[in-house]
N, C-alpha and C positions, 0 to 999 in steps of 0.2 A: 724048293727052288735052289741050283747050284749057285754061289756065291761065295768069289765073283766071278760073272760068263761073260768075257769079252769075244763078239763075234764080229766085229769089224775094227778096222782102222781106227783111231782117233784122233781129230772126232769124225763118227760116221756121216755119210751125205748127205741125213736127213739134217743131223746136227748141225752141217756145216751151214745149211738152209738158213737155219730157223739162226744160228750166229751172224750171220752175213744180214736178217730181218734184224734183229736186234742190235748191231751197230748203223745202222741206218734210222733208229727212231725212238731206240731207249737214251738216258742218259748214261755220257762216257763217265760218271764218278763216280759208278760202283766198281768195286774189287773183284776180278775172279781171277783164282791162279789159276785155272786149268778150265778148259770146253766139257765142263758136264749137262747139257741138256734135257735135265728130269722130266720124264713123264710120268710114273707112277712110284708108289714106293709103298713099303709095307714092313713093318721090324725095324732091320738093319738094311735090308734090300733096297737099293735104288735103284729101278731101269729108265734109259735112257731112253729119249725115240728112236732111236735106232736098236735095241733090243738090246745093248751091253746090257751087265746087273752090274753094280759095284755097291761093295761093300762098306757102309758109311759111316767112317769114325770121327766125323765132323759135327753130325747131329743136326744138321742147318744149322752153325756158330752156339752150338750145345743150346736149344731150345727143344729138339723132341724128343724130349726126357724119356716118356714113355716108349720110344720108336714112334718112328712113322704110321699114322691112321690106325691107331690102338682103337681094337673094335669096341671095348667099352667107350672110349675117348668119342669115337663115331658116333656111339650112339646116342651119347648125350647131347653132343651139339647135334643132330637130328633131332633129336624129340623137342629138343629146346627151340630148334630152328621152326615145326611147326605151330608153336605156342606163342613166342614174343620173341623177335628177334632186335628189336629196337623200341627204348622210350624213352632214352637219356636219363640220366640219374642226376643231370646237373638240374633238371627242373623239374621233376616227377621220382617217384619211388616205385618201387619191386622187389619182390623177395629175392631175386640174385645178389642183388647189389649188398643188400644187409649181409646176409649167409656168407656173401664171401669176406667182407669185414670182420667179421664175428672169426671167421676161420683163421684167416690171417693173425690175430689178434693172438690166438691159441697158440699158432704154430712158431711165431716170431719169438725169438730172447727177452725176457723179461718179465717180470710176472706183477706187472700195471696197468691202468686203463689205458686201450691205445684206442686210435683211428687210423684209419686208411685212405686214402685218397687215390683215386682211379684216374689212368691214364688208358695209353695204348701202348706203351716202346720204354724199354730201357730210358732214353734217353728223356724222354717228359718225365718218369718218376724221378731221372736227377732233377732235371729241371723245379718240378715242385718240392722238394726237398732243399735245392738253392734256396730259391724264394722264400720257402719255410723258415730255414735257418735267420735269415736276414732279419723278418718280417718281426719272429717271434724274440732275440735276440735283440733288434735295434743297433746291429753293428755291422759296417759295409763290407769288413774283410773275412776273405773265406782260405785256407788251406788246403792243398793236395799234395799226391805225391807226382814227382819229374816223370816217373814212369807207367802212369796211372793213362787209362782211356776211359772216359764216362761218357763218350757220343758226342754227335756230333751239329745237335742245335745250339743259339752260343751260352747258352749259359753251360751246357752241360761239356762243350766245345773251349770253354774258356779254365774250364776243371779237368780238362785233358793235356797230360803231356807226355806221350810217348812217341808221336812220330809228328816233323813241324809238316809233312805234306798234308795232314786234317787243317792248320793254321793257314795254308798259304794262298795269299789273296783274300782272306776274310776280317783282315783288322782294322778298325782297332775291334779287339774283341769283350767282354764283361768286364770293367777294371774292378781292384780290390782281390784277385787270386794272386795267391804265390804260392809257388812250386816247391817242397821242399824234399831231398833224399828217401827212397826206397829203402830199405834193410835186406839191402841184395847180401846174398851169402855168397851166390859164384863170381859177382860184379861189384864189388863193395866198396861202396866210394871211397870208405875208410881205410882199405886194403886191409882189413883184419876180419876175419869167421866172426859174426854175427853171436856167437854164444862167448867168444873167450874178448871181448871188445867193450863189456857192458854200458852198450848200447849207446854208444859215441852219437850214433842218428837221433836220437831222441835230447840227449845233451848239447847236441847241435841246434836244436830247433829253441832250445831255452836259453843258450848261452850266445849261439850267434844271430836268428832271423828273428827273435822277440827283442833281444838287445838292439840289434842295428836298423832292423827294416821293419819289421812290424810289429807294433803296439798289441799288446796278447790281449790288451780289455779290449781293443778293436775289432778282433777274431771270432766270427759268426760260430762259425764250424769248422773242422776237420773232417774233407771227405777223402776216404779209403778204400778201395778195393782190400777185399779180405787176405786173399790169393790174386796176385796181379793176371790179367788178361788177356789183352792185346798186348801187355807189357811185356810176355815173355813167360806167365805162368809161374810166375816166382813167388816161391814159399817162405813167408818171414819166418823166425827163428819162435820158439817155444818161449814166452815171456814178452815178447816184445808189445804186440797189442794189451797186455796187464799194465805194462808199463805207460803205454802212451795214456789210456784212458785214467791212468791214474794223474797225469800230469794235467791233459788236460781240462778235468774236472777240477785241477787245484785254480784254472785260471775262467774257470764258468764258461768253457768253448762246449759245443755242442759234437759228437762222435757221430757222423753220419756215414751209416757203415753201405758201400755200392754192394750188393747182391745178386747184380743181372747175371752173371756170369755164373758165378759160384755159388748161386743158392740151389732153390729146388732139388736138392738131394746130392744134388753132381760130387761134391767132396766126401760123401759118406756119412752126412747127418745135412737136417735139413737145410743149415745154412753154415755157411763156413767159420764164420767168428767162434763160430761153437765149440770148437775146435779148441779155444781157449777163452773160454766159459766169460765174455767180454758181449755186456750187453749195451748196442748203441740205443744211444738216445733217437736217432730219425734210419729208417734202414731202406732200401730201396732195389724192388722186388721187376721181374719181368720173365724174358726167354724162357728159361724150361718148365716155369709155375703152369702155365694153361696150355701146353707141347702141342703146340704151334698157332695158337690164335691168339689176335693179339690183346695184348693186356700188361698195364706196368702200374705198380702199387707203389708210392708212398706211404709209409706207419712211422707213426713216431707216438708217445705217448701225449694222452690227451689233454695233458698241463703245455706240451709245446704248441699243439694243434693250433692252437688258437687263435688261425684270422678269422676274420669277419667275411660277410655274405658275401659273393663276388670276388673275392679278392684271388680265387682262380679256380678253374672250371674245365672242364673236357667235354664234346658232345658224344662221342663216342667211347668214353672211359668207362670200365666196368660194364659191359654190352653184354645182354645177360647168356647170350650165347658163348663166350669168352668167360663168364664167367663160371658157368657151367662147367664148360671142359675144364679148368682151373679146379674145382672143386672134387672133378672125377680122377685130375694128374697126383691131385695131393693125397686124397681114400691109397690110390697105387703106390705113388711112394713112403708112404705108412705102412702101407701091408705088404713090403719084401722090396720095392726095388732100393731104397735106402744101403738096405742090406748088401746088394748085391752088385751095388757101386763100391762099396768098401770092398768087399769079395773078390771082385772082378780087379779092382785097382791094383788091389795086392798082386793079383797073377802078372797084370801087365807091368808094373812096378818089376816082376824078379825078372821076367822076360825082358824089359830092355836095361835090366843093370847090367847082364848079360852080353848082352850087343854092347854095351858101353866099354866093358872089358875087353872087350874084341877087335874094339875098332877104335883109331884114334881120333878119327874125328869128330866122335861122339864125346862131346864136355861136359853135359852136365842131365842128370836124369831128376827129375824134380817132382813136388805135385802131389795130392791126395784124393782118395776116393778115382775120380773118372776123370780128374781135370789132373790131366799129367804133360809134361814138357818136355821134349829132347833138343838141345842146344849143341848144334854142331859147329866146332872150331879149326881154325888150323894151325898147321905148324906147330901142332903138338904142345898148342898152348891154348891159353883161354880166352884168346882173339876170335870173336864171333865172325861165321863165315856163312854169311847168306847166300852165296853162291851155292856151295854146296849145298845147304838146307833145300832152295829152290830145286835146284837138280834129284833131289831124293824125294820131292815131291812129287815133284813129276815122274818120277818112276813108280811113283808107288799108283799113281790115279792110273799109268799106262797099263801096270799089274792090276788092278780093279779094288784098289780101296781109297778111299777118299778122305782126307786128311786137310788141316787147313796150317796157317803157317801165324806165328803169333811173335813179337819181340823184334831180335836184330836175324836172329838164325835159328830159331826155334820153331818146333811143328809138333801139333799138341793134339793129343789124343783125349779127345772131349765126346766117347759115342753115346748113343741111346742107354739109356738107366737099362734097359731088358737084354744088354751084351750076354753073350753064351761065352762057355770056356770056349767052345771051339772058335768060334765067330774072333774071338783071340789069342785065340792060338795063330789065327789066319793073317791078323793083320799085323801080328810079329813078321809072322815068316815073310811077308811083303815087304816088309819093313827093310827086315834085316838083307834081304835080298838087293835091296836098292841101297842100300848104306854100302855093303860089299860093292856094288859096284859103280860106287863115288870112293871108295876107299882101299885097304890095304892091309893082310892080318899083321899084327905083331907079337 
C-alpha cells in the first residue's frame, strides 16, 4: 500500500459527513487538531472513509506500540474473545489477571515483591496510585511537576499542570498538590543548562517549598512523568532523577514514577526511568502496554500495596481480553521492537537536527527512542511559537502524515514501535517540507 495516498480534498465528503454527525451528538471536549476520519488501519497506514492513506506518527497518543491491528495482537484478543471475555477480577479470578501481574512484575525496575492493580486508562492508574500513596503513607500532601499531564479525572486532573484549560470550570479540585519546577533544559526556570546549575530545581524544592509551604513529613509522594508528555516532550538532564530519588528517600516521600506515555518500549527500553537506572517505589502503566485495548496498571512493591479489601476496585480492570493483547504487545517488544525504537530514534533524531540547522524556526529537537519533540520558535529566539507549530501541522496531515502537537509549540513524533527506515525517511521529508514553508533558509 502507497503511503501516504491523498485522493481528495481535505477532509473528503464522506468525512465532511460523518464531522458534521459528530458535532451534532459527540461531546465538544475532545481535542482534534486536524479532520482525520479513520476507517481502517494497518502498520503505520491509516485510511480514511474517503480512501486517503496517511501515514501515522501519532500512534493514536503513542498507544499502538505495535502498529495498528498487529496480526499476532489480533489474534490473541480473538482467540481470547471466544473463551472469556468478561468476569471481573474485582470479585472472581482467572488466569489473565495473575499472568499479567506476574509479567508486570518481571518487566518493571526493581528486583522486589510487587503487585499490580488493574484499571482501564492512563488516568485511573494515576488515580490508584494517588490513593495508594495517601492510604499507604498516612500523609495528605502529594507533589508534581508545573509541566506535568497525568489526565484528566480529578485526582489524576489535580496532579496535572501543563495547560489551566484541563482546570477550567472544574474547582475547587483535590487539595494537598503542589506544583513544583520541571528541569527544563531549553525553558529553564533557573535560566541556566540543567548540567552546569547543579540542580538548583531540586535545591529549590528543599530549601524553598519544604521551608515555606510544604511540611516534607506531610508529603505522600512525588509524582513524575519520566520524559514530559503533553508538557512538551522534555528530557531532564543525566543525574537529575538520581538526584531527586535520593532526596526524597532521605525525607520517606514515596517516588511515583507516570509511565503512560513513555513506557512500553517507546523511549528504547522498557520504561523510561531506566534510562537512569531510578527504581520508583509505585509506577503507572497504560497506552502502548496492550496497543490499543484498554488497560492501566498500577505496581508498586508489596510492602506499599497494602490497603485492605474494598478500598478500591475496577469492574472492567484487567479484562482478560485486554489483558491478553497486553501480554502478546510485551513477547513483541522483547523480541526486536524495543530495539528498533532506539534504532529508528536515532535515524529520526539526525534527520530533524538537520532540519533544525536549516531552519530557524526550529528551537529545540529533544527526546529518546520514539518519544522525540520539535519545538518551534520565533524571532530567532527561544520564544515558543504555536502559531507556527499549528501551521506545520497542518501541512504535514495535508501532505498525508499525521502528527500530534504536545507543550506550548511543540509536535512530537511518538509512531508505532514497527517504523521502517523508509516509513521515515517519509515523514522527515513531510516534515521538512512544511517547516520550509512556514519558514526561510539561512
Amino acid at each position: 500500500m502507497a503511503v501516504p495516498k491523498i485522493v481528495t480534498e481535505l477532509p473528503g465528503p464522506i468525512s465532511k459527513d460523518w464531522l458534521a454527525r459528530d458535532e451534532r451528538s459527540v461531546s465538544p471536549s475532545y481535542s482534534r487538531p486536524y479532520p482525520l476520519v479513520a476507517e481502517r488501519a494497518e502498520g503505520l497506514a491509516v485510511t480514511d472513509v474517503d480512501g486517503n492513506v496517511f501515514l501515522d506518527f501519532s500512534a493514536g497518543i503513542a498507544v499502538c506500540s505495535t502498529g495498528h491491528c498487529h496480526p499476532e495482537v489480533v489474534k490473541e484478543i480473538q482467540e481470547q474473545a471466544a473463551r472469556l471475555i468478561h468476569m471481573s477480577g474485582t470479585d472472581f479470578f482467572y488466569r489473565e489477571q495473575v499472568l499479567m501481574a506476574e509479567t508486570i512484575a518481571e518487566i518493571t525496575p526493581g528486583n522486589f515483591h510487587k503487585k499490580s492493580f488493574f484499571g482501564n486508562s492512563g488516568a485511573e492508574a494515576v488515580e490508584a496510585g494517588f490513593k495508594l500513596a495517601r492510604y499507604h503513607s498516612r500523609r495528605p500532601r502529594m507533589l508534581s511537576y508545573n509541566s506535568s499531564f497525568h489526565g484528566r479525572t480529578f485526582g489524576a486532573l489535580s496532579l496535572t499542570g501543563s495547560n489551566s484549560k484541563y482546570m477550567r470550570g472544574f474547582a475547587p479540585l483535590v487539595p494537598g498538590v503542589t506544583h513544583v519546577y520541571f528541569p527544563f533544559c531549553f525553558h529553564c526556570p533557573f535560566n541556566h543548562e540543567c548540567d552546569q546549575c547543579d540542580f538548583e530545581c531540586i535545591n529549590y524544592i528543599e530549601d524553598e517549598v519544604f521551608r515555606k509551604y510544604v511540611p516534607a513529613e506531610e508529603v505522600s509522594a512525588f509524582v513524575a512523568e519520566p520524559i514530559l508528555g503533553e508538557g512538551g516532550y522534555v528530557v531532564p538532564p543525566d543525574g537529575y532523577f538520581q538526584r531527586l530519588k535520593k532526596m526524597l528517600d532521605s525525607y520517606g516521600i514515596l517516588f511515583m514514577c507516570d509511565e503512560v506515555q513513555s513506557g512500553a518500549g517507546r523511549t528504547g527500553k522498557m520504561f523510561a526511568i531506566e534510562h537512569w537506572g531510578v527504581e520508583p517505589d509505585i509506577i503507572c502503566i497504560a497506552k502502548g502496554i496492550a496497543s490499543g485495548m484498554p488497560l492501566g496498571i498500577c505496581c508498586a512493591s508489596a510492602e506499599i500495596m497494602d490497603w485492605h479489601r474494598g478500598a478500591h476496585a475496577s469492574t472492567f480492570g484487567a479484562n482478560p481480553v485486554s489483558c491478553r493483547a497486553a501480554l502478546k504487545t510485551i513477547s513483541l517488544l522483547q523480541n526486536g521492537l524495543i530495539d528498533n525504537a532506539r534504532d529508528k530514534g536515532k535515524l529520526l533524531m539526525k534527520g530533524l537536527n538537520e532540519i533544525k540547522e536549516n531552519y530557524e524556526i526550529v528551537g529545540d529537537v529533544r527526546g529518546k527512542g520514539l518519544m522525540i519533540g520539535v519545538e518551534f520558535v520565533k524571532d530567532g529566539k527561544n520564544t515558543p511559537d504555536p502559531q507556527t507549530s499549528n501551521k506545520v501541522l497542518l501541512d504535514c496531515f495535508n501532505g498525508g502524515v499525521a502528527f500530534l502537537p504536545c507543550g506550548r509549540s511543540t509536535i512530537r513524533f511518538c509512531p508505532p514501535l514497527v517504523v521502517s527506515e523508509e516509513e521515515c525517511e517519509i515523514a522527515l521529508e513531510v516534515f521538512e517540507k512544511a517547516v520550509k514553508a512556514n519558514s526561510f533558509r539561512f
